[in-house]
N, C-alpha and C positions, 0 to 999 in steps of 0.2 A: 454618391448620393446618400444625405441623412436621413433613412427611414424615420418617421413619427410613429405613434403608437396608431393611428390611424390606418397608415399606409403600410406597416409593416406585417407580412405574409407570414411570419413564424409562428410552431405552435405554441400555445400556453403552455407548456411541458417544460417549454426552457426556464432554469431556474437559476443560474450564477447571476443569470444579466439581472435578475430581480435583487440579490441580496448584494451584487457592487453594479449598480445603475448608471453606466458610465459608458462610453466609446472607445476603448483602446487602440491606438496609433502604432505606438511606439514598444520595443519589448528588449532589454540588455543586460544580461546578467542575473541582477536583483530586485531591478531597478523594472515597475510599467509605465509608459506615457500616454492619457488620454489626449484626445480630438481639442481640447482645449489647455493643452501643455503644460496639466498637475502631474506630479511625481507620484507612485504608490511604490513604496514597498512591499518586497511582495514577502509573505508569510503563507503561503498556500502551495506555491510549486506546481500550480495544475494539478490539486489533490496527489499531487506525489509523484506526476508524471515527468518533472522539473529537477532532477537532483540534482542537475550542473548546470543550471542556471538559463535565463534565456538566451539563444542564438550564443551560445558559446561558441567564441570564436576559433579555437581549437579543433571544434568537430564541424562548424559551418565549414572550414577552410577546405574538409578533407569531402565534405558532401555536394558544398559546391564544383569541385575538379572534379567529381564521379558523375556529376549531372552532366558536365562540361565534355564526358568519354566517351558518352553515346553507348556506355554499357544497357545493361536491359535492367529496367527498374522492376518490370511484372513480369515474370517466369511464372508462374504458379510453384512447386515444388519445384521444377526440373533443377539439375545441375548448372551454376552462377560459379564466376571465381568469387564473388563476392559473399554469397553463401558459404563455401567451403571458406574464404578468407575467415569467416566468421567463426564456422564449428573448430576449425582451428584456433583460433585465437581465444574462446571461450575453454576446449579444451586445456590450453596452455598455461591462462591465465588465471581460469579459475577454480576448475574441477582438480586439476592433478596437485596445487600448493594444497589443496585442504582433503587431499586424498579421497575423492570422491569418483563414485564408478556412475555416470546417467547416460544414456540416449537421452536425446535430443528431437520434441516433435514442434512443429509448425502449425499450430491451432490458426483460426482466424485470428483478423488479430489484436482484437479488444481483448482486455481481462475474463471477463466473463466468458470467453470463448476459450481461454484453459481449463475456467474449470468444467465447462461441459465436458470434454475430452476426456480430464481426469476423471473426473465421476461413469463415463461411457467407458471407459478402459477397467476402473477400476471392478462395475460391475461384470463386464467380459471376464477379466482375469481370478474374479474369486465366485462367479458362479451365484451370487449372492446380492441381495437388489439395498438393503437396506443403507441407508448413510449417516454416520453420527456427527452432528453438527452442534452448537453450542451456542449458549445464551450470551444476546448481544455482537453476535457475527455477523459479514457481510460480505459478500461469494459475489453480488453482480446483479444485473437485472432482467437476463435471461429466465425461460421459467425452471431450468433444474439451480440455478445459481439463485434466485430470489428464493427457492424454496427452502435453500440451504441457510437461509440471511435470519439468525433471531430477531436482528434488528428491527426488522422487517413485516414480522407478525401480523401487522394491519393489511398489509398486502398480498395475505398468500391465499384469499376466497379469491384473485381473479388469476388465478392458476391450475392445475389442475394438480390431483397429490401427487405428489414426488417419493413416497415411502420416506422421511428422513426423520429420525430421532434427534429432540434435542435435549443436551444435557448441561450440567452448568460449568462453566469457564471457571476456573482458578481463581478465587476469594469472592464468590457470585455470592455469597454467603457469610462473607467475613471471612478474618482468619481463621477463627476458631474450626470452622468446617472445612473435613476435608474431603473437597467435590470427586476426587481421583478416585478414592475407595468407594465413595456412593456407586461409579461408572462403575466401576469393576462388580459390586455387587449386584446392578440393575441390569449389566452387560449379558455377564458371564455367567452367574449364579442359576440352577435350578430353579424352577418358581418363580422366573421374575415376568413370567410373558413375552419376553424378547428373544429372538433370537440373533445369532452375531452379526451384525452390519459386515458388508464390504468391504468400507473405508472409514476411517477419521477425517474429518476434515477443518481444520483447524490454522488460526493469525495467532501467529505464536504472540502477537501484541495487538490485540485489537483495538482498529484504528478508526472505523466509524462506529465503535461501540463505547467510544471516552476514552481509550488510548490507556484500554487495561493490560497489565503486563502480566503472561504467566513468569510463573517462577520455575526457575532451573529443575530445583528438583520435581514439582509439577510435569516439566517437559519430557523429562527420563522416564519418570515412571511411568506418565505415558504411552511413550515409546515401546517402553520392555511389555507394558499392558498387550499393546498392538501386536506385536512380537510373538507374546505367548500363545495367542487365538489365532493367528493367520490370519489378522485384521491390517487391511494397507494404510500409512498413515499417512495422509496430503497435507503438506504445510502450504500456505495460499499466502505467497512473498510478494504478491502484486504492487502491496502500498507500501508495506514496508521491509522489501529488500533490495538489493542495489547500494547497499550503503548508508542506507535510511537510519539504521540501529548503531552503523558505526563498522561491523562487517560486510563484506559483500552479502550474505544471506545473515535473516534475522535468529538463525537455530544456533549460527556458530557458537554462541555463549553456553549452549546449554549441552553442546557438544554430540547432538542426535543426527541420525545420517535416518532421512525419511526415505518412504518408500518415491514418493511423489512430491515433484517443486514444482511450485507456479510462478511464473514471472513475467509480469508486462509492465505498466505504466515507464517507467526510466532506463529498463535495457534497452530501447534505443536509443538512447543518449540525449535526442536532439526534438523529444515531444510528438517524436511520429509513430504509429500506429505498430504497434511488434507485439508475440504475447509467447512466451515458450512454455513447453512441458518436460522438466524432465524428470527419469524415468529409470529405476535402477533395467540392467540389460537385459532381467529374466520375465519384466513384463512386458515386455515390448512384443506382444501378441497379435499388432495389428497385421492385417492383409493390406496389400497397394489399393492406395483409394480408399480403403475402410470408414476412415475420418478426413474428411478435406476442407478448404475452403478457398474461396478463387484467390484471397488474397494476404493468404497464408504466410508466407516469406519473401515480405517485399524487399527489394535488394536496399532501394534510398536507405530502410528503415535499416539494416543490416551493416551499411556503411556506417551510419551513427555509433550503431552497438559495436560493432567492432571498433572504431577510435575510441568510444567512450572506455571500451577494455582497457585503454593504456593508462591510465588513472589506479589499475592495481594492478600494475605489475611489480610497485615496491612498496611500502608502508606509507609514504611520503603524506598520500591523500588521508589514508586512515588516521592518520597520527593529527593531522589537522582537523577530522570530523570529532576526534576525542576533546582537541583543544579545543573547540566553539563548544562542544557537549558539556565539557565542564564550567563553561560561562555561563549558559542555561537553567546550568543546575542550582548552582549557587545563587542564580539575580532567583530563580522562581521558590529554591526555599525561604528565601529571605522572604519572598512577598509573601508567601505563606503564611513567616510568622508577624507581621507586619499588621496583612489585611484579615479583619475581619467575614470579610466577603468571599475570600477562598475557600472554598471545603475541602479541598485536597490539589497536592500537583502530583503527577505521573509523568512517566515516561523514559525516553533510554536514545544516544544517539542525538541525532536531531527532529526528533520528533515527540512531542509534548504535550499535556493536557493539561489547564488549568479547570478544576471543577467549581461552580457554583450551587448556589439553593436552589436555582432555579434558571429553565431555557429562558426566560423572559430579560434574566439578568444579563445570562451569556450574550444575548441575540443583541441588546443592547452596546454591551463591549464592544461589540463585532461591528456595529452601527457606525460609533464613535471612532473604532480607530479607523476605519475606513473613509469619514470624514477628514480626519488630520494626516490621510495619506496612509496605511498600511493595513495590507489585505489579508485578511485573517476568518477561518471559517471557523463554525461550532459543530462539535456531534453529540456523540452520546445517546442512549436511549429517551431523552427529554430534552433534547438542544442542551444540557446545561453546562458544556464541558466546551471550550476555549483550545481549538487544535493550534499549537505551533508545527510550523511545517516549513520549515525558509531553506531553500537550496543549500545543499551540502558546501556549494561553492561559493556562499555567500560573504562577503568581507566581513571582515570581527571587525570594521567599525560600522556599518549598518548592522549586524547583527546586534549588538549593545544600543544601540540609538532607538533599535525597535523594542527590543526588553525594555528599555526607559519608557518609551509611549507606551505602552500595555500595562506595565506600573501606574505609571500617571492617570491612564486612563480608567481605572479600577479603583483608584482613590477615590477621584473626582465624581465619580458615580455611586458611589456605597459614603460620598460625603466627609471621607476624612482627610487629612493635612498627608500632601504627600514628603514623603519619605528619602532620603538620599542614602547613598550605598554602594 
């Protein structure tokens, strides 16, 4: 049945179906099909929950024969082969190649449900309530994860205070300023009113803040910052890790081993609901039951995450997320210097922002190409920022076909002759 606006029971809250207004049927790959059998390309991934594209049929083939086993989809925690298939396989796969020591927790299992856990553990384990967060971040919609969100500022009189400091993100100021030594001075210094937060918590590339990239050395020194205070650092890899940057985690480049990783949105592979914490070994402080949730480690979702595992256990996939990252790179400097309408591009991987003057402009774009078929959201502190987000497993010839529409589409709107390249 076609609900009408009339008939239809949902609350005003929902927001995608307002900004792509459409019925979707159909879902393959790269590829969505509405109730009236238009094609969209898709450039959003489910906000990043997408990195292997839809109904990948790889990981459908292995979740449909587990449906088909009569194994136990809900255990709560209890012991599953398909759990343990899991910590194994994550173990194998990904912790011991990049020589990494975490426990492994089972939060609820939305994003935002790591990072309560992290923030709940973090204050447990250092005794210490405060949490340093950063301008233009976005933790979630729970109220310790909203309160943590800069992004979010207009939202946090309908919560209650959370104790969180925010400070500025890497080039919040330009290059000329450097935000790291402000931190350190505001942090740590005598005299400053503050005393030491808990935790850091930190998107080593924030992605609903216009998909700003810190910098390596930015990254370190924050780390060794953390380090020297007995401050924990939580990297919040929900949107963009799993491959997102090009590594399985978005730190590898910068080469920091954090106290705390968060991970939801695409370690299940297959769009279903998963969110992990992990956890160097010496804060794993909790008591049985301490933090739980009833549907904490769902197996379906576990079956994904673990096939999906098999995508790094050689370079094969990476070496192709670099080859489309460098297509990216190249069409979006060019439009850069091209359009007058671009204020800047960003980004690393497959993951990308185009910035404009203005959210009016971006909102537009997003209008447009969704019109001519391909789905594309904006962020940013003022909508003004044009997110590329196209599944990791996206063919290089829809991915070029869509860089051509978004080009075209940017001309046509800012009025100038488009361009070939």
């Amino acid at each position: 049945m076609n609900l009408t606006p009339e008939t239809n029971i949902e609350s005003n809250v929902s927001g995608y179906s307002k900004s792509f207004p459409t019925t979707f049927r159909k879902a393959k790959n790269d590829i969505l099909v509405d109730n009236n059998e238009k094609e969209y390309l898709d450039f959003f991934s489910g906000a990043g929950a997408l990195n292997y594209g839809h109904n990948n049929d790889y990981l459908k083939k292995e979740i449909v024969a587990f449906l088909g086993s009569d194994a136990p989809i809900h255990c709560l925690d209890m012991d599953s082969e398909m759990k343990l298939n899991f910590l194994n396989a994550f173990q194998d796969t990904v912790l011991k190649p990049r020589g990494l020591d975490y426990k492994l927790q089972f939060p609820s299992p939305s994003g935002t449900n790591a990072v309560e856990a992290a923030i709940k553990l973090a204050r447990k384990v250092t005794k210490r309530s405060k949490i340093l967060s950063f301008t233009n971040s976005f933790h979630g919609m729970t109220a310790s994860s909203l309160a943590l969100s800069g992004s979010q500022e207009h939202r946090h009189n309908d919560i209650p205070a959370q104790d969180v400091l925010f400070f500025p993100f890497d080039g919040y100021f330009g290059e000329d300023v450097d935000t790291l030594e402000y931190i350190k001075q505001m942090v740590a210094s005598q005299g400053s009113g503050n005393t030491l937060p808990a935790a850091i918590i930190l998107e080593t590339i924030q992605a609903e803040g216009g998909i700003k990239v810190a910098s390596v050395d930015w990254l370190v020194g924050l780390q060794q910052f953390a380090n020297e205070n007995g401050i924990l650092l939580i990297v919040d890899d929900i949107q963009v890790g799993c491959g997102r940057t090009g590594n399985f985690f978005s730190f590898e480049r910068a080469g920091i081993y954090p106290d705390i990783v968060l991970l939801s949105k695409s370690i299940s592979g297959f769009g279903l609901p998963l969110s992990l914490v992990l956890m160097k070994p010496e804060l794993d402080i909790w008591t049985p039951g301490e933090h739980n949730g009833t549907f904490r480690a769902n197996n379906l979702a576990l079956c994904g995450a673990t096939t999906a595992l098999d995508y790094w256990k050689d370079r094969n996939f990476q070496n192709e997320i670099e080859k489309k990252a460098q297509v990216v790179e190249e069409k979006l400097n060019q439009l850069r210097t091209d359009s007058e309408a671009v204020k800047a591009v960003r980004g690393m991987g497959l993951i990308w922002g185009i910035e404009f003057e203005s959210g009016e402009f971006a909102k537009k774009v997003s209008q447009q190409l969704f019109e001519k078929g391909l789905i594309i959201e904006t962020c940013g502190n003022k909508g003004q920022v044009v997110k590329l987000l196209p599944p990791l497993t996206i063919t290089e010839r829809n991915l070029s076909n869509g860089l051509d529409l978004i080009q075209e589409t940017i001309h046509q709107l800012h009025g100038q002759p488009i361009l070939t390249y």
